[in-house]
N, C-alpha and C positions, 0 to 999 in steps of 0.2 A: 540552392544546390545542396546546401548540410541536410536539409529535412529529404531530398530528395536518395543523396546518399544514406541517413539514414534506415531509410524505406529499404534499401541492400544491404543492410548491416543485419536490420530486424531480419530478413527470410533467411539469413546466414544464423542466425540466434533460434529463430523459429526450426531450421532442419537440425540443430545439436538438438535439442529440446527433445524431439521426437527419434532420432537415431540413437541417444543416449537414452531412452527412453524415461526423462526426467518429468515428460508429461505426466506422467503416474502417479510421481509423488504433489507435481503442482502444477494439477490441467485448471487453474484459474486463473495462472500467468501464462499459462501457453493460450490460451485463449483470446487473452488480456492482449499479447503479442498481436495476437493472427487478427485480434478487431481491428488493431489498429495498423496494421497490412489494409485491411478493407474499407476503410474508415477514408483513411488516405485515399486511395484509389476515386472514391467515390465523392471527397469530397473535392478536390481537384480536377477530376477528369466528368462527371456527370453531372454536379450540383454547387459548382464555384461559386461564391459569394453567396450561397444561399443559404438566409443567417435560420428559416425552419430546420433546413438540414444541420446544419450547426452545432443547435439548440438541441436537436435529438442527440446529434454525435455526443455533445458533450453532457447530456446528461446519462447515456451510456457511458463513457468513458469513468465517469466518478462512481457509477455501479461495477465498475470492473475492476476499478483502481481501491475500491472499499472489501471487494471481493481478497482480493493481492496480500489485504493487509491483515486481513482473519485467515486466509489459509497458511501465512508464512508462519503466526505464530500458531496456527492450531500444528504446521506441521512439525516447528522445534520440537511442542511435544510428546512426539510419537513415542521416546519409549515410557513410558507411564500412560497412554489416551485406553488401553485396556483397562487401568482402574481407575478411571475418569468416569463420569455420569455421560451418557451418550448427549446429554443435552450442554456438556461442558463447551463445547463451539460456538452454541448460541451465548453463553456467557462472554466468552471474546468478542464477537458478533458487538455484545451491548456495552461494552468498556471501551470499543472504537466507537461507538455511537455517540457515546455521553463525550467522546474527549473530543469528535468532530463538532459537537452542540455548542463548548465548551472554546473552540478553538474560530471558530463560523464571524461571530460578531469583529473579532477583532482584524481578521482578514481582510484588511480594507486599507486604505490611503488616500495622501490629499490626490482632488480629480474623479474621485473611482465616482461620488456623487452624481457626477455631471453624463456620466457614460448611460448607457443603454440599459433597459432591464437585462438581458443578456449580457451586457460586457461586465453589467455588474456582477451577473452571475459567474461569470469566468474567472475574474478575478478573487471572487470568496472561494470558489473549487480547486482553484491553481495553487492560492497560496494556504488553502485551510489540507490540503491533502501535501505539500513539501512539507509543512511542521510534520503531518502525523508518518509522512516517510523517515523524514529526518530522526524522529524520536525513535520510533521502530528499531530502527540504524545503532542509534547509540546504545537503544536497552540491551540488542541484541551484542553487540560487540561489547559492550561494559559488562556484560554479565555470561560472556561468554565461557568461562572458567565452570559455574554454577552450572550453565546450559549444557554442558561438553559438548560443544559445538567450536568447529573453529572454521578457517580462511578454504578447507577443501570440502565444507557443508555447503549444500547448495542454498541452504536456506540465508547462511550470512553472506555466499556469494550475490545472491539477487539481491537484498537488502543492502549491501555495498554500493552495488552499481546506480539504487536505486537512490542510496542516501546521499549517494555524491553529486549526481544529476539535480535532487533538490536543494541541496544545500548552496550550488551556487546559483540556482533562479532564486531562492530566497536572497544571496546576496543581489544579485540584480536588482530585484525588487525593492529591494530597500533601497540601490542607489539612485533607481527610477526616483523615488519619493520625491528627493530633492535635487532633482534635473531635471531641466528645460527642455523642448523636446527639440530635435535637431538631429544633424549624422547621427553624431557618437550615440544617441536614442537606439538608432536601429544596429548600432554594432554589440551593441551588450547584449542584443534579443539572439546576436547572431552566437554570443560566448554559451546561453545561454541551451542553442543547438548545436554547438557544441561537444558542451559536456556531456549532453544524453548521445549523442553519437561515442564517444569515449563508453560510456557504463554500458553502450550494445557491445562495444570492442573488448572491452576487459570482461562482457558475457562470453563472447564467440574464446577466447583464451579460455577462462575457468570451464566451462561445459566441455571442452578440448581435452580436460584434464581427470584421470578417473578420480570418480568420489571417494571421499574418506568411509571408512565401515563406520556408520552410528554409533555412538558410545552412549554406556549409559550415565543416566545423571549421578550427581555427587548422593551420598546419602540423604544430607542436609538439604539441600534442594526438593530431592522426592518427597521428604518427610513435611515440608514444607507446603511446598504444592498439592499434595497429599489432603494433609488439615485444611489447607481454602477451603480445597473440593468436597471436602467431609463438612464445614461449616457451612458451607452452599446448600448443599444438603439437607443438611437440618431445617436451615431457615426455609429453605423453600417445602420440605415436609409440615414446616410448623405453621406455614401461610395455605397450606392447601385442607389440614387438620382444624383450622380455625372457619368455623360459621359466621356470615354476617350479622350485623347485629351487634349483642353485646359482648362481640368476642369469646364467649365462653360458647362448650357443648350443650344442649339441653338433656338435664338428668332424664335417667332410666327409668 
């Protein structure tokens, strides 16, 4: 019944999105949303227990949920992305990539072994994208002063909702590790929908509420951000000016 309610929380979150017309700044979480409007629908009602359908849902779901996580920070950056390298997204792009490579192995627990190649895989996608939500969550609110961003951006708004919803599956998660399975098993999956019905509810409030006007960054920070982008640069001028071989040009 919570996923089911959910499923009316999300087209309640899905209609501010597009009336606030917030899809503009992040149509890869309104997107994100409305798959999984469809996902549901489909896998419930057309293809129950059907672990192909599943398997695709869910390897959709992690290209969406990867999607979610380079546009939130490519869109913190908006006031500086005009003196950014137009290729500066794909750099976000690859510092989620290395930190999900990075994150992938350890996403496991006793049992996961015994499970399906599927259920293995659910289990390294469930818990290896709650870390990189949760992280996301904190970088963004820890460094929210630097970012000038605050609680009426919509970007720590979704990152909020999202970092709360993982933080307590990860606690789940963990306390799965060392629990036998029984009721109380399936009552923590239930706290667990829950709390993502909660982070759709505290969506449908903040999207209710108009957005703050963007502010710009501190100086320190642009001047900051700035040098990466300009040391990126470089190196990657200096990797595309170097010939194979012995590294050096061949004289004139």
């Amino acid at each position: 019944m919570l996923w089911l309610g959910g499923d009316g929380v999300t087209a309640v979150v899905v209609l501010f999105l597009f009336t606030r017309r917030i899809y503009r700044t992040l149509p890869v979480f309104t997107a994100y949303l409305v798959w999984g409007l469809v996902g549901d629908a489909i896998q419930q009602t057309i293809a129950p227990n059907n672990y192909t359908v599943f398997l695709v849902g869910l390897i959709v779901d992690s290209v969406f949920q990867f999607g979610v996580l380079v546009e939130l920070s490519w869109s913190v950056l908006r006031p500086i992305r005009g003196s950014l390298p137009r290729w500066s997204w794909i750099a976000v792009a690859v510092i989620f990539a290395l930190a999900t490579a990075v994150i992938w192995p350890f996403a496991s627990g006793p049992g996961v072994s015994a499970l399906s190649v599927v259920g293995r895989l659910n289990v390294h996608i469930q818990i290896t994208f709650s870390v990189l939500r949760v992280l996301l969550f904190l970088a963004l609110a820890g460094c929210s002063q630097l970012l000038a961003i605050g609680w009426r951006d919509r970007e720590l708004q979704v990152a909020t909702g999202l970092g709360f919803y993982s933080m307590v599956s990860l606690a789940v998660w963990i306390h799965h590790t060392s629990q036998t399975a029984g009721p109380d098993y399936h009552h923590f999956d239930q706290l667990v929908a829950a709390s993502y019905v909660g982070s759709l509810g505290y969506w449908v409030f903040s999207f209710a509420q108009r957005e703050a006007e963007r502010r710009e960054f501190t100086p320190q920070m642009q001047s900051f951000l700035l040098a990466v982008a300009g040391t990126a640069r470089t190196a990657r001028m200096s990797l595309e000016d170097t010939p194979p071989g012995n590294g050096r040009k061949p004289r004139k």
